[in-house]
Every structure is written in C-alpha cells, then in structure tokens.
N, C-alpha and C positions, 0 to 999 in steps of 0.2 A: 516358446509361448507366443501365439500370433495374437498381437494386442492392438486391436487397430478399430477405428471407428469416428464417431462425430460427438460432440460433446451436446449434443442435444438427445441421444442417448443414453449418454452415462455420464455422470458426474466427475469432474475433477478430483473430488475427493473417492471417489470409489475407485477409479486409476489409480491415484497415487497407494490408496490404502490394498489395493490388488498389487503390485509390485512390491510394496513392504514385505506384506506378508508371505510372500513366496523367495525373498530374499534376493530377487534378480537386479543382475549388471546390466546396464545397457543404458540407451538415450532416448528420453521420451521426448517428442518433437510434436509440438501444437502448432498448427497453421488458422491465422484466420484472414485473409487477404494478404496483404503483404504483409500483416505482422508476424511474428515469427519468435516463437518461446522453446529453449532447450533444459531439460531437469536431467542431470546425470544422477545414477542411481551406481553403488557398489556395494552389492548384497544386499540391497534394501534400505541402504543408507544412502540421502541426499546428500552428495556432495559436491554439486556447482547449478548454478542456475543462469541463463544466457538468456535476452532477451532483446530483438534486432531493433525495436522501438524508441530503448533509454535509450536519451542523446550524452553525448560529451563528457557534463557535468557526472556522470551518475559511473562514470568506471574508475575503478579504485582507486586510483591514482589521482585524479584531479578530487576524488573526496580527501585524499589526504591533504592536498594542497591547500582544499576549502578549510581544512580543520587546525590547517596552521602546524600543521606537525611536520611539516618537508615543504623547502620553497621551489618554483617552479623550476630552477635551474638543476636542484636534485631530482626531480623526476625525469625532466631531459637525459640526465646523465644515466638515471636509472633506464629510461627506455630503448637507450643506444644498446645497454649492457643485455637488454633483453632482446634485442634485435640480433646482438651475434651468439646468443646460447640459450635462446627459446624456454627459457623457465618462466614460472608462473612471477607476474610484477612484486606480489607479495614476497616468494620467498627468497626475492633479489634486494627488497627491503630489508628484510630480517638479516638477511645475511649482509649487508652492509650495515649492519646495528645501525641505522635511520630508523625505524622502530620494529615494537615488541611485537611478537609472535599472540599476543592479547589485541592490539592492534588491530592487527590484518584480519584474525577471525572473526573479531566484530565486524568488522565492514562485510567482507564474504554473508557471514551467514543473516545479516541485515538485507544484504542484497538476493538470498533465496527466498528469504519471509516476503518482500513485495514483491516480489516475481510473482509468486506464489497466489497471495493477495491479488495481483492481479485477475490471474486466471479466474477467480471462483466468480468474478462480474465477467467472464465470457459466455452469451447462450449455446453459443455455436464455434463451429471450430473444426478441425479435422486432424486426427490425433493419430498415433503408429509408435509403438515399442522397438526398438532396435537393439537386437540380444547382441552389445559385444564388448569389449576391454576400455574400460575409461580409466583415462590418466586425472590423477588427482594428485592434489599436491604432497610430496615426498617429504617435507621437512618438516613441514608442519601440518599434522593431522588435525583432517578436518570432515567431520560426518554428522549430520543430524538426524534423528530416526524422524522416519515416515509419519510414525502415529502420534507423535510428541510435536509436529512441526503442524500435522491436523486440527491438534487438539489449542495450539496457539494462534492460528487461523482464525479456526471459528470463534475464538473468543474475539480476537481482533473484529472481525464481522457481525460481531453482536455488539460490540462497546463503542465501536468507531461514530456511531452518529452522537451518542450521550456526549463523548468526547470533544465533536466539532463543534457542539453548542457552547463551549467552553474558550475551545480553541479553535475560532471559527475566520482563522484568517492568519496566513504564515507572513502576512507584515506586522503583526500585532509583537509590542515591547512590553515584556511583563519588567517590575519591576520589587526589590526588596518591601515586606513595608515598612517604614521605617517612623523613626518618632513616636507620638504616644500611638500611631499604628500600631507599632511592633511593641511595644510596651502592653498594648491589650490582647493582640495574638499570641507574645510571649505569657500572659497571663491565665488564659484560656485554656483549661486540660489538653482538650484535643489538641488543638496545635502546639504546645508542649510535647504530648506524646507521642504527634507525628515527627516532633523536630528531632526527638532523641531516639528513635526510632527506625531514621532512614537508610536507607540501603546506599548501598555505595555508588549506584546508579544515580539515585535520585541526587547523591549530595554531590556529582558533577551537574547538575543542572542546576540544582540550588547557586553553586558558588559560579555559574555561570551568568546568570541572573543579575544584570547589572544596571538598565533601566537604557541600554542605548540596543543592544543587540534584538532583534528580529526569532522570531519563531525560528524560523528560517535557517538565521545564522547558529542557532540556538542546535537543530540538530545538528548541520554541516560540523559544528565542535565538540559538539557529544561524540559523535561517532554509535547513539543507541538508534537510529534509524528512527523515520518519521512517528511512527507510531506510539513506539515508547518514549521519546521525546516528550510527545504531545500527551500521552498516558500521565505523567511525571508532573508536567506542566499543573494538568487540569487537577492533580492530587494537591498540588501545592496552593494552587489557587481557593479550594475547597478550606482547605487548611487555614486559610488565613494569616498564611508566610509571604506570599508575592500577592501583587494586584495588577492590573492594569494599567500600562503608564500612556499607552498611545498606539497609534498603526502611522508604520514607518511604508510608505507609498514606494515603488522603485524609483529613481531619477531618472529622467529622461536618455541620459547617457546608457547607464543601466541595461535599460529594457531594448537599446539598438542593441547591443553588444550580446541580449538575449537574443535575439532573431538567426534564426537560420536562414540567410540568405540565399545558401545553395539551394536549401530544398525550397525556398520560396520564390523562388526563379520560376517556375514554370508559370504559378498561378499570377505573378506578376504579366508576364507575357499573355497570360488570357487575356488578365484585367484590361491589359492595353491595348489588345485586340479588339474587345467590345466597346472601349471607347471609341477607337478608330471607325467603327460598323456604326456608331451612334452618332457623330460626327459627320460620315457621311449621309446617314439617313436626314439630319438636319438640314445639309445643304442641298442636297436636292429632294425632298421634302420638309417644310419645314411646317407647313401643318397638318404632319402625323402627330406632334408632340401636343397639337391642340386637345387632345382627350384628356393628356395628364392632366392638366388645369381644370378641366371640366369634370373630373371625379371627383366623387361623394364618398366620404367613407362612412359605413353606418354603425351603427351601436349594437352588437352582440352580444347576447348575455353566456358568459365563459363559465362554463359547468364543472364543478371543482373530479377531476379524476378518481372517484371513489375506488375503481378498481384497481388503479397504481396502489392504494395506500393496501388496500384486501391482498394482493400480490406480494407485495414487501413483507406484511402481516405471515403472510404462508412462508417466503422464508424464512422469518423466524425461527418460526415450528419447525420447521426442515431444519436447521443449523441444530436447536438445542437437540432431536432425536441424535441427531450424529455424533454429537458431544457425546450424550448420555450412551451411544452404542460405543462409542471409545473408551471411554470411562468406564461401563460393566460387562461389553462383550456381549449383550443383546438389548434389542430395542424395550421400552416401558413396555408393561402390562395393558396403561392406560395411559394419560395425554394428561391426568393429574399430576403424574408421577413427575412429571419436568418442573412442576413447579413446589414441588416437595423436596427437588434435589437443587432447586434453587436458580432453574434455567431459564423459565418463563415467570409472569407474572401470571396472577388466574385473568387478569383479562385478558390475554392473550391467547385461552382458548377459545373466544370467541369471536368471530369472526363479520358476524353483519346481525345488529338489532338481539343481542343474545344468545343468537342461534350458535351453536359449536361444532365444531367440525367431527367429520363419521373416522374415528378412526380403527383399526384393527389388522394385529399381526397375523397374516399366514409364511408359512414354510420357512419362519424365522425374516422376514421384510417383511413393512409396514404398508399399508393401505390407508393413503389419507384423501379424503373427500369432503366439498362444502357444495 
C-alpha cells in the first residue's frame, strides 16, 4: 500500500482511519521541519507513538520519577539494565516488580493520545506509510484500535477549550472544600451524587487534591495524562467538591533548571552577535541611534480577527461529521442531525449573521461550503 502524501491534502484522521481499516503493519512517519512524529501500527492496531520534539521530562521513565513511584537512582539502575539487553524501559519495570504492568500502560498509551493530539493542529506535513515488522512490547500487551483512539481525539478537540476555561493555568492549586464549604457541597444532591458516583480515576485526583500541589504536579502523580487530569479537575470543580486555592508561579531556581541550555546555545550566540554589531555601530556611529529617540509611535485601531473565530467555527463542524461518521459508518443526511445526536449546538450551524453553511453528501463524502 503506497501511502504517502502532505497533510494539507488529507487529513490525519483519514490516514490513521485508512490504515486501521485495512488492518496494516508498518510505520507512519510525519515530517514537518525538523519536527518529526512516529505511529506504529500492528494490524491496525496502535502500538507506540514517537515524537523527536517532547524533551526529557516527557519519556517514561522520568514520568515515573515525577510521579514518585521509582527514585532517580532506580531509573539509572533500570537504564544500565536496558543498555546491555535492549528491551522496552517499561517491561524492565514490570519485571523488576518496581511497578504494575497498569502502570506502564497508562503512561504509554497517555503518551499516543498526545502525540496524536498533537498531530490533528498540524496544517502541513509530509507523511509516508512504511509496510514492515514492528516490535512491540512482548510482555505486556499493548494495542489501542485506530477508530476507538479517533473517536477520543475528537472528543478531546471539542472539549479541550470549555475545559481550559476552567483549568486555565497548570500552576493553579485546587483545593478540598472544606468546612461549612463542604458541609453545603456535601449537602447538595449533585455533588453528593457526583461524590458516590466516582470512577476510580476521578478518586485518584480527588484524594490527590491537597491545596499545595499544582495542576501540573497534579497529572505528573496521576499518571491519567494532561487531558484527563484536567477533564477530572474541571468535573470536580463544577461539582462543588474542590475550589480554588491559588496559582503556584515556578521559582526562579525551577524555571533555570527548565531551560535547555544546549539547545539554547545557538540563539544565545546570535543574541550576542547582534549586540556586538550594535555596539560597534554605536562607536563609530553614534548618531545612527538618534532616530530611535525621535520615533512616534501612533495609535491603530486593531480589528478583532473575525475570520480566525469563522475558521475555528468550521472545525467544529468538521470534528463533529467525523465523530458522527465513526459512530454510524456514514456521514448525516443533513448538518441538523449533529445537533440531534448531541455534537453541535444549533448555533453552530451558523456561521456569519445567520447565514448556514451549504452542506451536502455526494458518493458517500460530504461537501461543505459558506
């Protein structure tokens, strides 16, 4: 199968949903400058996701360290061991009962979903199917289907901004509510029925929830991945079980210790560069710089980007048809029908002053127009 093309053509989800369905092995390989995305597929099933971008913190191992389940001296020990016998981190984990084979597949298949996520915010890109044997882990099976991995995608990309409004900053510190807070929450049907109600997910973040810990730190110890983390959060917040306690800023130590100084090297060297160029343009001209002084800046009136919002607006529409073609195997009748099955809102079919967008299926794909 020669699969190869630019993603300004065809959709992310249409690749992945083309591969599922034909049940092929191989590695799909997305370029977009330097960045650089790998999806292994076995029969159709996702089973690893690579991505040359995430730094440091973000490979399994230092998640485990963040989440306090292995200290940094078991991972050294672990990565030596993986150094002379080439298996996968995880299942040198497991098998050193350091932890659960539960574990390891939350982290992995947390780490395909943003991968993934990522992708669907690429316009462009340069893509290639590679038909051959991927190795995946042997001890502990692990495959997510194609269309079940699509279908929590675009929920993700439909819910993700409602949610930022909520959780709208990974220093923010939720907190219990506690006193006759939690006396009237606990009082309160709904948050009674969400309390007795929760899922085993949710009641690690609940009992994580301590009024010092950070969004932040908050998934790093779930191990439920950004999303659902903050999915969890903003349920709980709604509920009227946690509140708001604060936003915990990095510390100055912190944010060095964040810096990639290697890869910041170069533009360092620029910077220093055009000092130098600036410096000498100073001394042997020193009224070139008389114009900076003498500039005006004037007053523009900044025109709110209507068609950013009309854009966003359109993918909407595009996400829920995909849903709804995942969900029944062909696209709506009509553009009502999304909001009958509970995907859009009815203002959402329209698009600018009332007007609604032209839609209509030929040869089984849709045709949308404004």
């Amino acid at each position: 199968m020669a699969l190869q093309g630019n993603l300004r053509d065809f959709s992310i989800t249409e690749i992945i949903q083309l591969i599922g369905q034909q049940l092929k092995t191989g590695v799909l390989n997305i370029r977009r400058g330097k960045d650089r995305v790998e999806l292994s597929f076995v029969d159709g099933m996702i089973v690893n996701a690579y991505s040359s971008y995430r730094g440091k913190k973000d490979l399994i191992g230092e998640i485990f360290v963040k989440a306090q389940l292995i200290s940094q001296e078991q991972l050294e020990r672990v990565l030596r061991v993986q150094k002379e016998t080439y298996k996968y981190l995880g299942e040198i984990l497991v098998e050193l009962q350091l932890l659960t084979k539960e574990d390891v597949l939350k982290v992995v298949s947390n780490q395909v979903y943003e991968t993934i996520y990522d992708l669907f915010w690429w316009e462009e890109g340069e893509f290639n199917f590679d038909l051959r044997m991927v190795e995946s882990y042997k001890k502990i099976p692990f495959a997510l289907s194609s269309e079940q991995v699509l279908l929590n995608i675009l929920r993700m990309v439909d819910e993700w901004s409602e949610i930022e409004k909520k959780v709208f900053s990974t220093h923010l510190v939720f907190r219990r509510s506690t006193g006759s807070d939690q006396k009237v929450a606990d009082a309160l049907p709904a948050a009674s029925a969400f309390k007795e109600g929760m899922s085993s997910e949710q009641e690690v973040i609940y009992k994580l929830v301590d009024g010092t810990l950070t969004v932040e730190e908050l998934i790093d110890r779930s191990l439920l991945g950004k999303f659902n983390a903050s999915e969890i959060l903003a349920n709980l917040l709604d509920s009227g079980l946690i509140e708001i306690a604060g936003i915990q800023t990095p510390s100055l130590i912190r944010k060095v210790r964040m810096i990639d100084f290697r890869g910041a090297l170069p533009f360092s060297c620029y910077v220093g560069f055009l000092l130098c160029v600036f410096l000498v343009l100073f001394l042997v001209r020193p009224d070139a710089f008389r114009y900076l002084s003498d500039s005006r800046i004037e007053e523009v009136n900044i025109v709110i980007p209507t068609q950013l919002l009309h854009r966003n607006q359109l993918e909407r529409v595009k996400n829920a048809l995909e849903v709804y073609h995942l969900e029944r195997g062909a696209y709506p009748a009509r553009l009502e029908d999304l909001v009958s099955a509970q995907l859009l809102r009815k203002g959402d079919l329209f698009y600018h002053k009332g007007l609604s967008y032209q839609y209509e299926i030929k040869e089984g794909r849709y045709l949308l127009k404004h």
